[in-house]
C-alpha positions in Angstrom: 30.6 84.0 128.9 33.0 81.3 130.3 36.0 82.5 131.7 39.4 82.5 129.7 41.7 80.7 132.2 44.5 81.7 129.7 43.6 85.1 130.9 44.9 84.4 134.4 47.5 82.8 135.9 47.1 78.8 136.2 45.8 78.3 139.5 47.3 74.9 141.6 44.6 72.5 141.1 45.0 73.8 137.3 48.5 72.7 137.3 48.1 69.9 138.5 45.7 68.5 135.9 48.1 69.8 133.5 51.1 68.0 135.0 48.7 65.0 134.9 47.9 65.6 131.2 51.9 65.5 130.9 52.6 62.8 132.6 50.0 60.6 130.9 51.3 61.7 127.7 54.7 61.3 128.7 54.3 57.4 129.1 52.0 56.6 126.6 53.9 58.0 123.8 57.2 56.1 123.7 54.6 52.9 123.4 52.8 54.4 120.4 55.7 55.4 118.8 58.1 52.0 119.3 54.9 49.7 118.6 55.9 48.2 115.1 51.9 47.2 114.5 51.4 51.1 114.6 51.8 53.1 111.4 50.7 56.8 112.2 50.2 58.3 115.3 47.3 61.5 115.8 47.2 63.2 119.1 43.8 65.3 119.5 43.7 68.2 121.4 40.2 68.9 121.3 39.6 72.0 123.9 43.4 73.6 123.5 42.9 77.0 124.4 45.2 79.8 123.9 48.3 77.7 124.3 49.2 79.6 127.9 48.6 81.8 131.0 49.6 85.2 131.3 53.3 84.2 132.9 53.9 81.7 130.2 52.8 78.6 131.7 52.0 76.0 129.1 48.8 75.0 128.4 48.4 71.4 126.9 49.0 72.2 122.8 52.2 73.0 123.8 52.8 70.9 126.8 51.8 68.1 124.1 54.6 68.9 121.4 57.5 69.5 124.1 57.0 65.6 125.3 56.3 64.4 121.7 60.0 65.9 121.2 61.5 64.1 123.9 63.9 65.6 126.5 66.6 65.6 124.2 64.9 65.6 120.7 65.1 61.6 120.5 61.6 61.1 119.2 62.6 64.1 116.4 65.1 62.0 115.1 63.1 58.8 115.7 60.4 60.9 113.1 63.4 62.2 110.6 64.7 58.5 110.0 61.4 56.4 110.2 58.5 56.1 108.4 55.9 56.7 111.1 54.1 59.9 111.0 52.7 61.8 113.4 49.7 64.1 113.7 49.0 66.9 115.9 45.1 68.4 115.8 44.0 71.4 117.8 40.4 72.3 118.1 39.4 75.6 120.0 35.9 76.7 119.3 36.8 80.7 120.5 38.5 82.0 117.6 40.4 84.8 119.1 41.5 81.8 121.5 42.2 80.0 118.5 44.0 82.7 116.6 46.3 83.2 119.2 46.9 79.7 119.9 47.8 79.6 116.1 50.3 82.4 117.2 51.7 80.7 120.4 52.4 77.3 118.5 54.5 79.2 115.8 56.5 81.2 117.8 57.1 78.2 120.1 58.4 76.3 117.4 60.2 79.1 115.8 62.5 79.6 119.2 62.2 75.5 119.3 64.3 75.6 115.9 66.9 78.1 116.8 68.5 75.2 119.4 67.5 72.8 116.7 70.4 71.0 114.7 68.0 68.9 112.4 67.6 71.1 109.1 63.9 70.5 109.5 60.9 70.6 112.3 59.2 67.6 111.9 56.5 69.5 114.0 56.1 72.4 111.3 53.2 70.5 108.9 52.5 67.9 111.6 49.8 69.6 113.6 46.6 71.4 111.8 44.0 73.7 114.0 40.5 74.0 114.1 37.9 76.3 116.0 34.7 73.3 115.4 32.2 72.5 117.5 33.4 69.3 119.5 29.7 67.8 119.2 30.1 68.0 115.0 33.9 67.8 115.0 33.5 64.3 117.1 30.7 63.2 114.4 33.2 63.9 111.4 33.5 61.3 109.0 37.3 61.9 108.8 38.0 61.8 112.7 35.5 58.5 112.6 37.4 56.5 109.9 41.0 57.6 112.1 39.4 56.2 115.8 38.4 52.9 114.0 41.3 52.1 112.2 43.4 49.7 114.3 46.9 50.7 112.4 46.7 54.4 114.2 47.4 55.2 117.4 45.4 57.8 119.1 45.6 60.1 122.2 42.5 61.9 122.8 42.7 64.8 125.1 39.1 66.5 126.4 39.8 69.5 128.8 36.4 70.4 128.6 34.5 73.3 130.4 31.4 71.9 133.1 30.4 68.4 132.6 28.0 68.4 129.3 30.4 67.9 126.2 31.2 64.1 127.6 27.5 62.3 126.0 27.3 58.7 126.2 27.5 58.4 122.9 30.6 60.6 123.0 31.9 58.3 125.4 31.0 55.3 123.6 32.5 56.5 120.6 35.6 56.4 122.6 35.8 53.2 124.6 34.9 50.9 121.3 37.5 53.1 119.3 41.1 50.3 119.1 44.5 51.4 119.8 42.7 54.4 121.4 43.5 56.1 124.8 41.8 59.2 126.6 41.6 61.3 129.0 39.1 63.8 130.0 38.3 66.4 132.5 34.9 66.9 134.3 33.3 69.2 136.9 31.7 66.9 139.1 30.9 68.5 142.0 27.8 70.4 139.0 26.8 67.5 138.3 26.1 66.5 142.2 24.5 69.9 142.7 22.2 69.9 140.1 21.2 66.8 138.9 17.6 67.1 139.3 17.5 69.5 136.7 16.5 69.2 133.0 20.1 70.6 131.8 22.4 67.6 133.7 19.5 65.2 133.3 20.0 65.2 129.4 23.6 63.7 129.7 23.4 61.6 133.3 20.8 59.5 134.2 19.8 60.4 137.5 18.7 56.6 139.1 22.3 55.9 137.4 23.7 58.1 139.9 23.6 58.5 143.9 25.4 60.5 145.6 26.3 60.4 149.3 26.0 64.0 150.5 28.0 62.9 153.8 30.6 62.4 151.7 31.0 65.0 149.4 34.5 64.3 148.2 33.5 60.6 146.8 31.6 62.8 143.7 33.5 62.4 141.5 34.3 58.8 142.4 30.3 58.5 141.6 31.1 60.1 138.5 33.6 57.4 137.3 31.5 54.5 138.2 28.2 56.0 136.2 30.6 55.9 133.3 32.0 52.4 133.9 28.5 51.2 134.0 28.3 52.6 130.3 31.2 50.0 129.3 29.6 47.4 127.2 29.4 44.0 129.3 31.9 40.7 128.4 34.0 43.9 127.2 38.0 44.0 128.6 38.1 47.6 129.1 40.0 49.8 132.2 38.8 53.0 133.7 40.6 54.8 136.2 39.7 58.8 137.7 41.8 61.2 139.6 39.6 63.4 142.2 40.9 67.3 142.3 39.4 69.8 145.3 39.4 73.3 144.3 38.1 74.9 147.6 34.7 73.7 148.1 34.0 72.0 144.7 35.4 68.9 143.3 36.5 67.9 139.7 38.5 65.1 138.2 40.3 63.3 135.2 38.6 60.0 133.6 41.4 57.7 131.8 40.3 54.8 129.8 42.4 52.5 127.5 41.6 49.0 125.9 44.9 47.6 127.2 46.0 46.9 130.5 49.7 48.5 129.9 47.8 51.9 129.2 46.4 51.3 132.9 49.5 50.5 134.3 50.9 54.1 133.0 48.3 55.8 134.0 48.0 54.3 137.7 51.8 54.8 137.7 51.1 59.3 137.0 48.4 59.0 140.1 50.2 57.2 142.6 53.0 59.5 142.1 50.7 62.4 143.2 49.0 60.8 145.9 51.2 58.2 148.0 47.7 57.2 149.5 45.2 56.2 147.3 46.6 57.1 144.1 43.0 59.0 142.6 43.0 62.5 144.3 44.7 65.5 146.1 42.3 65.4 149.1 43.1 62.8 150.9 40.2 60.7 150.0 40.3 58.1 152.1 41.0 60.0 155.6 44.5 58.8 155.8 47.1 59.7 158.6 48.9 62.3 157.8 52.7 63.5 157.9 54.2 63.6 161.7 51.1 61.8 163.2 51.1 59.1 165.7 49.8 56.3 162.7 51.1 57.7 159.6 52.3 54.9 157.2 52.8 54.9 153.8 52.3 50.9 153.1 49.1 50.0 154.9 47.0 52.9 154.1 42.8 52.5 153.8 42.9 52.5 149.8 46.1 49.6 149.9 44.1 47.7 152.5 40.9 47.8 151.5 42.3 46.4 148.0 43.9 43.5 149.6 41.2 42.5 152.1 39.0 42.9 148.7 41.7 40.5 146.5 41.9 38.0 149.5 38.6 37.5 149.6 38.2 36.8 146.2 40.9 34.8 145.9 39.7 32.4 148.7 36.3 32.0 147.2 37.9 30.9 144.3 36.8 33.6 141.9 40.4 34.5 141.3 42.3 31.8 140.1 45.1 32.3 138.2 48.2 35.7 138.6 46.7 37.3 135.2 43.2 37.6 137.0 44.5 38.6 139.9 46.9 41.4 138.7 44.1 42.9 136.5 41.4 42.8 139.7 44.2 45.5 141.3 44.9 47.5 138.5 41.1 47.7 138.3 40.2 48.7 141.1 42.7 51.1 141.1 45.7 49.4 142.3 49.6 49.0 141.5 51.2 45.6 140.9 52.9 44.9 143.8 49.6 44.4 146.1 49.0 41.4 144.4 52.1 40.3 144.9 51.9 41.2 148.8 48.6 38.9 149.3 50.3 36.3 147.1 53.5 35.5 149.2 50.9 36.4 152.7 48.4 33.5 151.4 51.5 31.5 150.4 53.4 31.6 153.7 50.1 31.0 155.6 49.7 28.1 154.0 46.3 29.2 152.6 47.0 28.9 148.5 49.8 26.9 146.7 50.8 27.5 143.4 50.4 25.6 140.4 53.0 26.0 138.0 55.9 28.2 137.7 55.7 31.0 139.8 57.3 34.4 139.0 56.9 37.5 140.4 56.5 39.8 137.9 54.0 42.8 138.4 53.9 44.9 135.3 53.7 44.7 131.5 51.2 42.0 132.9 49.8 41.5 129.4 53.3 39.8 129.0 53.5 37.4 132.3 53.4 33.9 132.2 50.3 32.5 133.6 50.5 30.3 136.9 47.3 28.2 138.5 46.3 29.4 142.2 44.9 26.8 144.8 43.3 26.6 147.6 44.1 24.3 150.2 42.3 22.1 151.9 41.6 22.7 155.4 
């Protein structure tokens, strides 16, 4: 019997996957909702829970409706006088979890209406619950004509329990799906401890995966890349993971999105909770800390080791032009303005020269004016 974390208070490292969950959500919904190419929206919930923890802490069902309201109802009235519907679905196989969840949503949104000055919740018959099992409910032809239609925007939440409910073919399913973002939790630190056995074996590939036992924190980081290997080649896809220690063990988020602004919103969430590296709450790279001799916020290992990386492939040549330079950061885990750093450094050095207009724009790259890099001549 798996223990009912609605049961019990939300511990930290819980909180902080849900603020993460937030966050995520928080950005990418204004984009879904304001794109004019977009005509519905569905937001899937697929392991909700009970809704909260025993002091009232939200849980992600409602976590998800409070941003989709905005914090002053904005996106209620952006529902009320557009055309653009919106689609909440909660699955929770449990049923007493589910039942009560059914309970918490309605008495949240019954309270929710009391402060409301709209004469209706647009939330009322926007959200549906089931209590299916994710391996069927994922395989339903209904959910599979919804991820491959390129009009609808989907958000695809999977809080899952262990490791095992993320298949290749799950995750397949997801990364070839358009317009389609997600995020998903996994205890990695399981699969590291018992990968040799028939049980993990079914869903990771063992030769796909070695792990570094000196270095127990980078598991999940192996985690991430198995799955990156599993994105079809010549395909433009970006993957990014966020490491969480819960005493000995370590689990983490996967994000994946088909467009580099999804990225960008999603790198934006994990830098904000770790200054260092921007993919855990360990300090994964061994950083200085606080009130030590070294400590320093701009040239830590992660930020470094991205430049020396983007240098390097900038004076072989590889990287030619801002566009492929800006997405080789963002891939490899990175915010905008490194690029930018090694840019003017190469620049002033008289290393590269620029062809073209230069600007200095480091987000909404899928928007920035392409310029020519060159090398110079020794």
């Amino acid at each position: 019997m798996k223990k009912d974390i609605n049961n019990d208070v939300f511990s930290d490292e819980t909180k902080l996957k849900l603020n993460i969950f937030k966050e995520c959500f928080r950005e990418w919904f204004p984009v879904f909702l304001n794109n004019p190419f977009i005509t519905k929206i569905f937001i899937y919930d697929f392991f909700a829970g009970s809704g909260k923890d025993i002091e009232g802490t939200f849980g992600s069902p409602l976590i998800l409706i409070e941003e989709a309201k905005g914090d002053l109802r904005q996106y209620c009235r952006q529902y009320l006088e557009g055309s653009k519907s919106i689609m909440f679905a909660f699955n929770e196989y449990e049923i007493s979890k589910k039942e009560q969840l059914a309970k918490t949503i309605k008495e949240h949104l019954e309270n929710c209406k009391i402060e409301c000055t709209f004469e209706q919740c647009v939330f009322e018959n926007s959200y549906f619950l089931k209590n299916d099992d994710f391996q069927e409910l994922i395989k339903n032809d209904n959910i599979k004509r919804i991820l491959d239609n390129n009009k609808y925007g989907k958000f695809i939440l999977l809080d899952q329990y262990g490791f095992n409910q993320i298949s290749e073919e799950v995750f397949q399913k997801l990364v070839n799906s358009p317009k389609t973002d997600f995020i998903f939790f996994i205890a990695s630190s399981f699969i590291k401890r018992f990968k040799t056995i028939p049980a993990v074996q079914k869903y990771f590939s063992e030769e796909n995966i070695t792990f570094d036992d000196t270095k127990p924190k980078e598991c999940h980081r192996v985690i991430a890349n198995y799955f990156r290997g599993l994105v079809p080649q010549n395909k433009e896809y970006y993957l990014h993971h966020f490491t969480i220690k819960k005493g000995s063990n370590y689990y983490g988020l996967i994000f994946g999105s088909n467009h580099s602004f999804g990225m960008e919103k999603f790198l934006k969430v994990c830098w904000k909770h770790d200054v260092y590296a921007g993919e855990s709450n360990c300090n994964m790279f061994d950083d200085y800390g606080p009130n030590t001799l070294f400590f320093t916020i701009e040239d830590t290992n992660k930020k470094e080791e991205i430049r020396n990386s983007l240098k390097k492939e900038i004076l072989s040549g590889k990287i030619n032009n801002n566009l492929t330079g800006l997405k080789f950061v963002i891939n490899n885990g990175g915010l905008g303005n490194l690029y930018l750093e090694v840019i003017e450094l190469l620049t002033k050095t008289g290393k590269i020269s620029i062809d073209g207009k230069m600007n200095k724009q480091i987000s909404n790259i899928h928007k920035v004016a392409e310029y020519k890099i060159k090398l110079q001549s020794k």
